[in-house]
C-alpha positions in Angstrom: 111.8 137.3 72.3 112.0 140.4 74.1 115.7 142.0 75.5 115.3 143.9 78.8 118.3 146.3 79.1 119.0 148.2 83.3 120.6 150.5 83.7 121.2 153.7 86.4 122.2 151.6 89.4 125.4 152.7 91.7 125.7 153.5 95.0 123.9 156.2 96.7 124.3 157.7 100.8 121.0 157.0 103.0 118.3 159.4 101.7 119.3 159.5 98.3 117.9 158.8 95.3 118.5 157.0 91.9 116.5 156.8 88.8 116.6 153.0 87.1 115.7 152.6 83.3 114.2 149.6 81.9 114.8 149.6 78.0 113.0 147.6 76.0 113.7 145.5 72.3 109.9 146.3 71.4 107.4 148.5 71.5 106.0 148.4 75.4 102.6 148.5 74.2 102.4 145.1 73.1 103.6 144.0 76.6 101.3 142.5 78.8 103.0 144.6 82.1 106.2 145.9 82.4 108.0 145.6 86.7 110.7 145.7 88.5 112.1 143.0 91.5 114.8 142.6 93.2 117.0 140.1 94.7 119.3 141.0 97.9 122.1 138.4 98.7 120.7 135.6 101.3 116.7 136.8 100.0 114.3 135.9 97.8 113.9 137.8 94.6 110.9 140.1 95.2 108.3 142.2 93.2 109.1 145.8 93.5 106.9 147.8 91.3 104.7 147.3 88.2 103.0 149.1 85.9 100.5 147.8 84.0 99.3 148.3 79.9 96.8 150.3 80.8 98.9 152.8 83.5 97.9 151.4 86.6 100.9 150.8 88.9 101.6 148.4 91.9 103.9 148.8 94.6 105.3 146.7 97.3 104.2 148.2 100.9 108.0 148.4 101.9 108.2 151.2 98.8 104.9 153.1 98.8 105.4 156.6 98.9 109.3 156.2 97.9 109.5 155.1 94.7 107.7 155.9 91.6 107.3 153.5 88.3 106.3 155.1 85.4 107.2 154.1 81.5 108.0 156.2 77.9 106.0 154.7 75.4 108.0 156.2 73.1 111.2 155.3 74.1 109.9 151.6 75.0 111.6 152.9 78.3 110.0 152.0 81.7 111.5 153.9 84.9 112.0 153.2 88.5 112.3 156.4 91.0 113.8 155.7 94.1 114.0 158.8 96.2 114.6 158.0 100.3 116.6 155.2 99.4 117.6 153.1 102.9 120.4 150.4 103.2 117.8 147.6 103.1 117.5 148.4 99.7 120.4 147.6 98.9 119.9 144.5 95.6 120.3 143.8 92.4 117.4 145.0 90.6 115.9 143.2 87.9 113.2 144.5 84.9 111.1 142.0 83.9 107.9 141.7 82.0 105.4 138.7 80.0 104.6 138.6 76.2 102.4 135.7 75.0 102.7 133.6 78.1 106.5 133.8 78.5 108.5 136.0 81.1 111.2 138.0 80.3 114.3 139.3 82.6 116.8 141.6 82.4 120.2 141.3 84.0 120.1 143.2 86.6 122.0 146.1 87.7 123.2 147.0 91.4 121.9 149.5 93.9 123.5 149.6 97.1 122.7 152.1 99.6 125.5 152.7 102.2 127.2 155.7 104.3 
C-alpha cells in the first residue's frame, strides 16, 4: 500500500502562487506515475498535472503555462507550482498515483484563491 501525504495548500490573493508537495511512503521510482487532481465543490474531480516515470509531464489546458509538476526522487517528493493562481482554482487538491494496478489518493489539502 502506498501513503500519499499534501501538503502546502492555504489561501493565496489573485496572481499568487503556492507550491504543493506530494510525499510519498516509497520510493517514487517504483511508481507507475505520480499526478495531481482536484475537486472544486459542485465539480467533478479533475486531472491537473502528471508526471510520468520516465519525466515526461502532462498538464490540463486550463494550467499550461501556470503551473509546473516536477518530483525529488530522493525525497520520494513530487511538487505542484502554481504561480498566477485565479479564483477558479480554487479546490481541494488531491495527489494521487497507481502501483501494480491499484490507485492511490491522498487527502487532499485546500487551495482557495480569493481577494
Amino acid at each position: 500500500q502506498v501513503r500519499l501525504v499534501e501538503s502546502g495548500g492555504g489561501l493565496v490573493q489573485p496572481g499568487g502562487s503556492l507550491r504543493l508537495s506530494c510525499a510519498a511512503s516509497e520510493s517514487i521510482f517504483s511508481l507507475d506515475f505520480m499526478g495531481w487532481y482536484r475537486q472544486a465543490p459542485g465539480k467533478q474531480r479533475e486531472m491537473v498535472a502528471t508526471i510520468s516515470s520516465g519525466d515526461t509531464p502532462g498538464y490540463a489546458d486550463s494550467v499550461k503555462g501556470r503551473f509546473t509538476i516536477s518530483r525529488d526522487v530522493a525525497k520520494n517528493t513530487v511538487y505542484l507550482q502554481m504561480n498566477s493562481l485565479k479564483p477558479e482554482d480554487t479546490a481541494v487538491y488531491y495527489c494521487h498515483t497507481t502501483h501494480y494496478g491499484y490507485g492511490y489518493w491522498g487527502q487532499g489539502t485546500q487551495v482557495t484563491v480569493s481577494s
